[in-house]
VOKOLFI-305345 format. One record per residue: residue in three letters; x, y, z of N, C-alpha, C in turn. Coordinates in steps of 0.1 Angstrom, whole numbers, plus 2048, in hexadecimal, padded with zeros to 3 digits. Layout:
<sites>
AlaXYZXYZXYZ ...
</sites>
This chain:
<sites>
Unk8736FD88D86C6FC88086B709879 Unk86D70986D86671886486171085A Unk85C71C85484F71984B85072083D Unk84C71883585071F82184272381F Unk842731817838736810837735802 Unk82D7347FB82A73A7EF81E7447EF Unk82374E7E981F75D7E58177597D5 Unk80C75E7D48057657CF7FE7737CD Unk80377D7C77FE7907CA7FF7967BB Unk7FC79B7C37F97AC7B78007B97BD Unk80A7B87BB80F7C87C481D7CB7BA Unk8197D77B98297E57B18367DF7B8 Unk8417E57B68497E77BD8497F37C8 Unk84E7F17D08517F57E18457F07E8 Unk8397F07E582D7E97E78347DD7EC Unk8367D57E283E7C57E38457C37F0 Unk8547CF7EB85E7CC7F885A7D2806 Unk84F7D58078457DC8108437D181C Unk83B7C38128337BD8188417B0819 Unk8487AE8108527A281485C7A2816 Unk8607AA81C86E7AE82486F7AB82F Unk85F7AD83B85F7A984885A79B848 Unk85479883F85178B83D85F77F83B Unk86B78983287478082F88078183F Unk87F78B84488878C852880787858 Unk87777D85987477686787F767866 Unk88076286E88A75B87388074A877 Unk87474F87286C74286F86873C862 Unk86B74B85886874584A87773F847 Unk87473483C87D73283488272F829 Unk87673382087873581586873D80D Unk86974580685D74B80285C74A7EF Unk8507427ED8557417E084774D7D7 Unk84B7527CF8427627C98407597BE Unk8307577B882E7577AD8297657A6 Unk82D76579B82977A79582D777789 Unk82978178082677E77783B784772 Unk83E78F77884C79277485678E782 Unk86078F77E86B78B78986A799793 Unk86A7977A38687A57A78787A77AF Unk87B7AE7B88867B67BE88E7AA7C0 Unk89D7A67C58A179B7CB8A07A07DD Unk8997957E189479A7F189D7877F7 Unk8A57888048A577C80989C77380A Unk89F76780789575F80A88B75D801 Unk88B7627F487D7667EB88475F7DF Unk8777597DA87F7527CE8727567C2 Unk8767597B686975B7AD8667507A1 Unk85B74B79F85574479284F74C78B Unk85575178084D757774846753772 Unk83575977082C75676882C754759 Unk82774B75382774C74282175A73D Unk82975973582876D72F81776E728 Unk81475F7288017617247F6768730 Unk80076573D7F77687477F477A74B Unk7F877C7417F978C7417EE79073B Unk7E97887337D57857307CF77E735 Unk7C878873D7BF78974A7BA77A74A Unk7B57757427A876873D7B075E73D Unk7BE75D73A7C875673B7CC75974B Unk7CE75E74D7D475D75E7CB75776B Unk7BE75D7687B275976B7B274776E Unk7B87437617B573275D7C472C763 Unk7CF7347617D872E7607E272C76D Unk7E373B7757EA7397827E473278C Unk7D672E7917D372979C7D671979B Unk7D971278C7E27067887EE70A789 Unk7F371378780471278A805713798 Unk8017187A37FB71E7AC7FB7107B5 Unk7F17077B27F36FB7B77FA6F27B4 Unk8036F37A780D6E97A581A6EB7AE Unk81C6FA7AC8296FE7B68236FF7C8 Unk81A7007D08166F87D881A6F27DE Unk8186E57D58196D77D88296D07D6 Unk82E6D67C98386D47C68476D97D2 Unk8456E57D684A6EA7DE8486E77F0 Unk83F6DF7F083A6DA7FA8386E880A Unk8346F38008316FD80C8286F9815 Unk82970582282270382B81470E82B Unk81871982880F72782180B728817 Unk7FD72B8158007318047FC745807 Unk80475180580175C80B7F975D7FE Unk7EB7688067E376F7F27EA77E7FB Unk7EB7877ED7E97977F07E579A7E3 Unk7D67A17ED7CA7A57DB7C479D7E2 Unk7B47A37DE7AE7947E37A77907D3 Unk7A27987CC7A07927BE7A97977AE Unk7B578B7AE7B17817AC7B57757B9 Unk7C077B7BE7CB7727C57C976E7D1 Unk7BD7717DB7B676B7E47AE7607DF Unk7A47617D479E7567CE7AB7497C9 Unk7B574B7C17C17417BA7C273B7C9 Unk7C67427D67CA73D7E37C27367E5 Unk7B27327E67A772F7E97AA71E7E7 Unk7A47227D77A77167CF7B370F7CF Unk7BF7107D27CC70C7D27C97017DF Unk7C270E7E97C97077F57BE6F77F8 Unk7B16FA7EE7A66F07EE7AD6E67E8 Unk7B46E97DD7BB6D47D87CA6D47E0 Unk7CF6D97EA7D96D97EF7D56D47FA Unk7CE6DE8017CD6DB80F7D66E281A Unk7E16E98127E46F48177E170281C Unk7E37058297DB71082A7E171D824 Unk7D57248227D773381B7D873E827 Unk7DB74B8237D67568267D475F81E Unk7CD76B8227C177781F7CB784820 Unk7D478B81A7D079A8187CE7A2816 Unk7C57AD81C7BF7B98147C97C380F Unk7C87C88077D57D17FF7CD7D97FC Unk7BD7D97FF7B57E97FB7A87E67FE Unk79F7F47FE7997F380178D7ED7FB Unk78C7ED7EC7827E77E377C7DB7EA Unk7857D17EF77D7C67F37707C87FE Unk7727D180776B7D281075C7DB808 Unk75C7E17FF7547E67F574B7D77F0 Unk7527CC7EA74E7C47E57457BB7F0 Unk7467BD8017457B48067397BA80A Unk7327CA8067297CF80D7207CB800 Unk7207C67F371A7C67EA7137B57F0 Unk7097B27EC7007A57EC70679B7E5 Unk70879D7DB7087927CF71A78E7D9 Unk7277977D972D7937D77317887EC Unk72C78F7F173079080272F780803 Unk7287727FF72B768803735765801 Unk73A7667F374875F7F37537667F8 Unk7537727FA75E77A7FC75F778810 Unk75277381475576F82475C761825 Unk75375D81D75574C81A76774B81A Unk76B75080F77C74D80C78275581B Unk77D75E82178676382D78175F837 Unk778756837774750845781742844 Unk78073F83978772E83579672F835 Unk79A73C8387A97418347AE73B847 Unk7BC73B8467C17388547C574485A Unk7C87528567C575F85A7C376784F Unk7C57738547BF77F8497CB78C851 Unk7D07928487D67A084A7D17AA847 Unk7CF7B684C7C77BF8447D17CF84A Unk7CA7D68457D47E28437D37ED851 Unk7C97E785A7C57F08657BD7EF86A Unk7B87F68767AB7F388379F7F3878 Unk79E80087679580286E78D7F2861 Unk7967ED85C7937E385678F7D785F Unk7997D68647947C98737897CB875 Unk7877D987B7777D787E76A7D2874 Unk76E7D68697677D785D7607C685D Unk76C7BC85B76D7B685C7677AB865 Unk7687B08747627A787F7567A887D Unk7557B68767437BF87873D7B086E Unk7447AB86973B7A785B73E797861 Unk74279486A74178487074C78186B Unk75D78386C76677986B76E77F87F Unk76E77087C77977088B78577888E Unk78078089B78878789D79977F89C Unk79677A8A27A67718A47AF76D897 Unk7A477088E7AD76C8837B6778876 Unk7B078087D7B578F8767C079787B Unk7C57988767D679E87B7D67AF872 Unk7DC7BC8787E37C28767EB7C4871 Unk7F27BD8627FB7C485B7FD7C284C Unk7FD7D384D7FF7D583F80F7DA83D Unk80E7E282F81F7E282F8257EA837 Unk8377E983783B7ED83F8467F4837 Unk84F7FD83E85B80683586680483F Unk86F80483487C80383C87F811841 Unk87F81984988482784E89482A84F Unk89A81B84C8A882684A8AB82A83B Unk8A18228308A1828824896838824 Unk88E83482E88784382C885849836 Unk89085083789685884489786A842 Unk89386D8468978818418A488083B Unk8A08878348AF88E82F8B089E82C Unk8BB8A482C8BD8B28308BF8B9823 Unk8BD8B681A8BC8BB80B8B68C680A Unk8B78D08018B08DB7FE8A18D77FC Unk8938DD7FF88B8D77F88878E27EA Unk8818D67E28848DF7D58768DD7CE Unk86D8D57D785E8D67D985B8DA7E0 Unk84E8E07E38428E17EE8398D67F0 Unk8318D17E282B8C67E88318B77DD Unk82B8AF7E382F8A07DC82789C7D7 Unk8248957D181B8877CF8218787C8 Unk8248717CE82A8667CD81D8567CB Unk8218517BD8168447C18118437B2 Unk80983A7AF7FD8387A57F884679B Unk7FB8457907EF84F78D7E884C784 Unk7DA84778D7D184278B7C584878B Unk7B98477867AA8527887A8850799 Unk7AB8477A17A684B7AD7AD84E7B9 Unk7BE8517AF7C585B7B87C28687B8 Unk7BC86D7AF7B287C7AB7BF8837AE Unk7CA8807A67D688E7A67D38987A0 Unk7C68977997C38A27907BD8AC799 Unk7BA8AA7A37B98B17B17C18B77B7 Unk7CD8B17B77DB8BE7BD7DC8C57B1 Unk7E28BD7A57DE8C979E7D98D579C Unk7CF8D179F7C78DD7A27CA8E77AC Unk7CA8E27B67CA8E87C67D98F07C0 Unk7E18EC7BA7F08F57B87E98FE7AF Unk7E39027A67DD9087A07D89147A9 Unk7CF9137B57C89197BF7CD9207C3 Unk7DF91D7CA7E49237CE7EA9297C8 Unk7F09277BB7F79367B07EE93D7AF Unk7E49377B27D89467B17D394D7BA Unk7D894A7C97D99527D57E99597D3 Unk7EF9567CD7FE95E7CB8069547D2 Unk8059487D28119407D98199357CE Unk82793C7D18309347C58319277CC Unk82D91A7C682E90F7CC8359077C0 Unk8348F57C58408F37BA83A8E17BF Unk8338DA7B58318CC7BA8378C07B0 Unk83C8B87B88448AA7B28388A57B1 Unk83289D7A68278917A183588279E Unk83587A7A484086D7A683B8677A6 Unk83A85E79A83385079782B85278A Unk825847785820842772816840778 Unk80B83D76F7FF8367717F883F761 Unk7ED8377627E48397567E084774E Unk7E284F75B7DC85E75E7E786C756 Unk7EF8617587FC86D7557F8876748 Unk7F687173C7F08797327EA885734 Unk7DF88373D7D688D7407D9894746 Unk7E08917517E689875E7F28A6758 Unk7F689E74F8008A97497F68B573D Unk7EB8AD7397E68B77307DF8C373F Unk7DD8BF7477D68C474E7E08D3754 Unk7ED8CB7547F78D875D7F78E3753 Unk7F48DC7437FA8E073A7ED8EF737 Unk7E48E67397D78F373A7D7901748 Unk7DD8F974E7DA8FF7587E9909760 Unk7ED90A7527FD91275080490E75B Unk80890275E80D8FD76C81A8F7765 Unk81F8F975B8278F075883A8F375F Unk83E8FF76484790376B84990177C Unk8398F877F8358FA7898358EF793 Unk82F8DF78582C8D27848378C9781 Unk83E8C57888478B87848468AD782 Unk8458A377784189577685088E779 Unk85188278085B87F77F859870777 Unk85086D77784D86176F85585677C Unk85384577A85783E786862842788 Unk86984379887584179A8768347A1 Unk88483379F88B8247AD88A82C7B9 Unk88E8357B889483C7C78878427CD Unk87B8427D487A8487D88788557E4 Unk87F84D7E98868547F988A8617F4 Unk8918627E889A8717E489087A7E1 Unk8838727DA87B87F7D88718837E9 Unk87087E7E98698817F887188C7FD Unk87F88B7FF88A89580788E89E800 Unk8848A27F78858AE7EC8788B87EE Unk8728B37F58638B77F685B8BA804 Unk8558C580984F8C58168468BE81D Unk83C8BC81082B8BB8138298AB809 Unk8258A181282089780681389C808 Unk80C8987FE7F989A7F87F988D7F1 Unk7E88877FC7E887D7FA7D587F7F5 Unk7CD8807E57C08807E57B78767E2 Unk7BE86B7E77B485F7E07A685D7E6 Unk7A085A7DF78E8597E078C8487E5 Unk79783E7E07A08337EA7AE8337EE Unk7A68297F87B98288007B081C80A Unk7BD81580F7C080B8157C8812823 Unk7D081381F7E081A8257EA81A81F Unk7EF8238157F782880C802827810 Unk80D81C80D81E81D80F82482680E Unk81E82E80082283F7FE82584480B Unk81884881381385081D81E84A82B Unk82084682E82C83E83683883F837 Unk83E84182784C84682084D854824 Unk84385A81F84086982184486D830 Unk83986583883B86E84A84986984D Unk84B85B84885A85584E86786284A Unk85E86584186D87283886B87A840 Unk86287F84985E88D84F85A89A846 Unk85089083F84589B83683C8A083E Unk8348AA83B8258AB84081A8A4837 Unk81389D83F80D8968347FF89A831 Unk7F489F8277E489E8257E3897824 Unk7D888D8257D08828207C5881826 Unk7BC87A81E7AF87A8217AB86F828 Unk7A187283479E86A84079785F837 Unk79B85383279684782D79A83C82E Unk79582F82F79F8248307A2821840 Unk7B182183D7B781C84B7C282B84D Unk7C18358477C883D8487C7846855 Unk7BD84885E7B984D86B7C684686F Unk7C88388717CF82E87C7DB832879 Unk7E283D86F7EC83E86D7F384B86E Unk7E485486C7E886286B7DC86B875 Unk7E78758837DB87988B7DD88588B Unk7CE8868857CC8968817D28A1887 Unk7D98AD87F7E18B488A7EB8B1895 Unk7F18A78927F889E89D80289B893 Unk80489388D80B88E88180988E878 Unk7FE89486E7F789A8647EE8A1863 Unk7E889D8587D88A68567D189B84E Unk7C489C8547BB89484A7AF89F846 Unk7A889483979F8A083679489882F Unk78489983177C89582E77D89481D Unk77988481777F88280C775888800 Unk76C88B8037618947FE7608A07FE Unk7698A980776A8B58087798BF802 Unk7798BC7FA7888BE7EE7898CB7F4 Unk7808D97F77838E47F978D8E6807 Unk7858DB81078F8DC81B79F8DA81C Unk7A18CD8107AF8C98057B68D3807 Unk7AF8E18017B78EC7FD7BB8F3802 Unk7B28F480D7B78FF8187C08F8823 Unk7C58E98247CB8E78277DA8E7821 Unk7D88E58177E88E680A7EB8F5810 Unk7E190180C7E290C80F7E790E81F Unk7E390C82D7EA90A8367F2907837 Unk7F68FA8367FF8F483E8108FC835 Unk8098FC82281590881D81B910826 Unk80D91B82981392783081C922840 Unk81391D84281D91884E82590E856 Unk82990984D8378FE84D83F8FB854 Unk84590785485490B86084990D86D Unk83C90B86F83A90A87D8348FC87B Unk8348F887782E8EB87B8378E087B Unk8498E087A84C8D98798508CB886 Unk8458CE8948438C489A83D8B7892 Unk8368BC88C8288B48858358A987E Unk8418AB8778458A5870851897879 Unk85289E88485789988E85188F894 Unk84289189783788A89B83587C890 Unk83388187F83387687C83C86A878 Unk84B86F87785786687B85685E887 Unk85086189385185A8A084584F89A Unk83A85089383184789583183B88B Unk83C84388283F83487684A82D87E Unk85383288785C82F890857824896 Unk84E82789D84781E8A883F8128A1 Unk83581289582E80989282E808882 Unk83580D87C83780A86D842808864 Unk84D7FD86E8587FC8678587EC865 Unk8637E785D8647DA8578667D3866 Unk86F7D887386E7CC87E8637CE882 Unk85B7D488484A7D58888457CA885 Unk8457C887783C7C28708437AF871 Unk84F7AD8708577A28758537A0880 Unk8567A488C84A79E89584179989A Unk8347A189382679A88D827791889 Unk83178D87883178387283677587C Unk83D77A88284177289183976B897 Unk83077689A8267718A581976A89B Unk81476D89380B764888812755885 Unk81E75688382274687E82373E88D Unk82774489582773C8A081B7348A6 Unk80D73E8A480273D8A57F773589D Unk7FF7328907F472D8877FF722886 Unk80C71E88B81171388481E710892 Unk81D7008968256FA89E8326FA89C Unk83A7038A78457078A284D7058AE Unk8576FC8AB8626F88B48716FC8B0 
</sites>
């Protein structure tokens, strides 16, 4: 027997092919159908229903996909309905799967929810929909616990978030033509305006440094007035989105990772997979992924100054630490690639559904 999905999410690209790729190499699914609002990558197995171009207003989407949501359902006659996001697309799962009868799953793609579940007003329904769910994925130990801590069954929470193909992000032997990276969102609570800075710090200890900023987001305006103040502009590279981003990674030493959230960053994964050195700040689920001095560096997400004197280190000394980069290749090797996560997916369908 295999089993058909419908997808409901909220995720960028690589994000996407992150999470459905291992999902599409299992050898129990067989057919995945994506509702979104645009057509996303062609992945096996995956089929997409455009959303009506109204649902692109919030108030409209709100009303209108958790009816589409259940028409394709039923019409389709799946066996799953997957959410990623839990608001809005864990709620549409909810309801879908109440006039269906179909079971749903849960998610977590960040950390916010677990924010919302510590709040009063919101924590009944947000237990309520993940107690009623047939499992739940979440991004790491750290979450799981979160999670049991607050009364949902252990048995029902699984380990996985996204996963990276490693023969796409693999070292490569290129000149590097950065020092540090930043790859991702630019967003206010990626606080890039913090490396920023931190590259600023160091031309002012006398160190010629050279950082790639890779990726769009809201912030960009600023971010550039900011290099632009802070006479960084020979110094700062925007690349605006790329397709590729394996190439920029293998141009660059050091990823810098400052978000005030995180989940577990796909970035951050691509990065060690490439044999970067990675910063990032101990938050989230990012401990379960990166051990201090071992395979990175983490740094209290409060303590920016420490930030800098790590950028500042690890600069100066590079060419000795390159175990550290060796170290973190072995660990996305072992637990953070697309057959990792096919496996799991393996072992959850077999477990939640009769399969001969």
């Amino acid at each position: 027997m295999e089993i058909s999905v419908i997808v409901t999410c909220l995720m960028g690209q690589g994000t996407f092919e992150a999470k459905l790729i291992p999902l599409a190499n299992s050898p129990l699914i067989n057919r995945i159908i994506v509702l979104r609002k645009i057509i996303g990558p062609p992945i096996n197995k995956v089929e997409y229903i455009k959303l009506p171009r109204i649902c692109r207003i919030n108030v409209f989407n709100l009303l209108i996909t958790p009816l589409l949501l259940i028409y394709h359902t039923k019409k389709n006659k799946v066996d799953l309905i997957l959410s990623y996001h839990f608001i809005p697309h864990a709620i549409f799962a909810f309801i879908a799967s109440f006039f269906t009868k179909v079971p749903y799953n849960v998610t977590q793609t960040g950390l916010y929810i677990e924010r919302y579940a510590r709040m009063k007003k919101h924590r009944s329904y947000i237990l309520g929909i993940l107690n009623r769910s047939l499992f739940i994925n979440v991004p790491g130990y750290n979450s799981k616990e979160f999670w049991v801590k607050n009364g949902i069954e252990e048995s029902k929470i699984y380990i996985l978030h996204s996963k990276i193909d490693t023969r796409v992000f693999k070292p490569g032997y290129s000149k590097k033509h950065f020092d540090f990276i930043y790859l991702g969102r630019l967003s206010k609570e990626k606080r890039v305006n913090l490396i920023v800075q931190g590259i600023y710090k160091l031309k002012n200890h006398g160190l010629n440094v050279k950082l790639a900023i890779v990726g769009d987001g809201p912030e960009m305006k600023e971010l550039k007035k900011l290099t632009h103040i802070l006479n960084l502009n020979e110094d700062v590279t925007f690349t605006g989105f790329v397709k590729d981003p394996a190439s920029w990674f293998n141009k660059a030493k050091i990823f810098l990772l400052c978000s005030e959230s995180e989940a577990l960053p796909t970035a951050l994964m691509q990065a060690m997979s490439c044999k970067l050195i990675v910063i990032a700040p101990n938050i989230g689920n990012i401990s379960c992924l990166v051990e201090n001095n071992h395979n990175g560096y983490l740094f209290d997400v409060d303590d920016i100054s420490s930030f800098y004197e790590l950028m500042k280190e690890v600069y100066i000394n590079y060419y000795s630490l390159i175990h550290i980069t060796e170290n973190a290749r072995k660990k996305i090797l072992l637990e953070y690639t697309h057959e990792n996560a096919t496996i799991i997916w393996n072992e959850i369908i077999k477990s939640k559904f009769i399969i001969t």
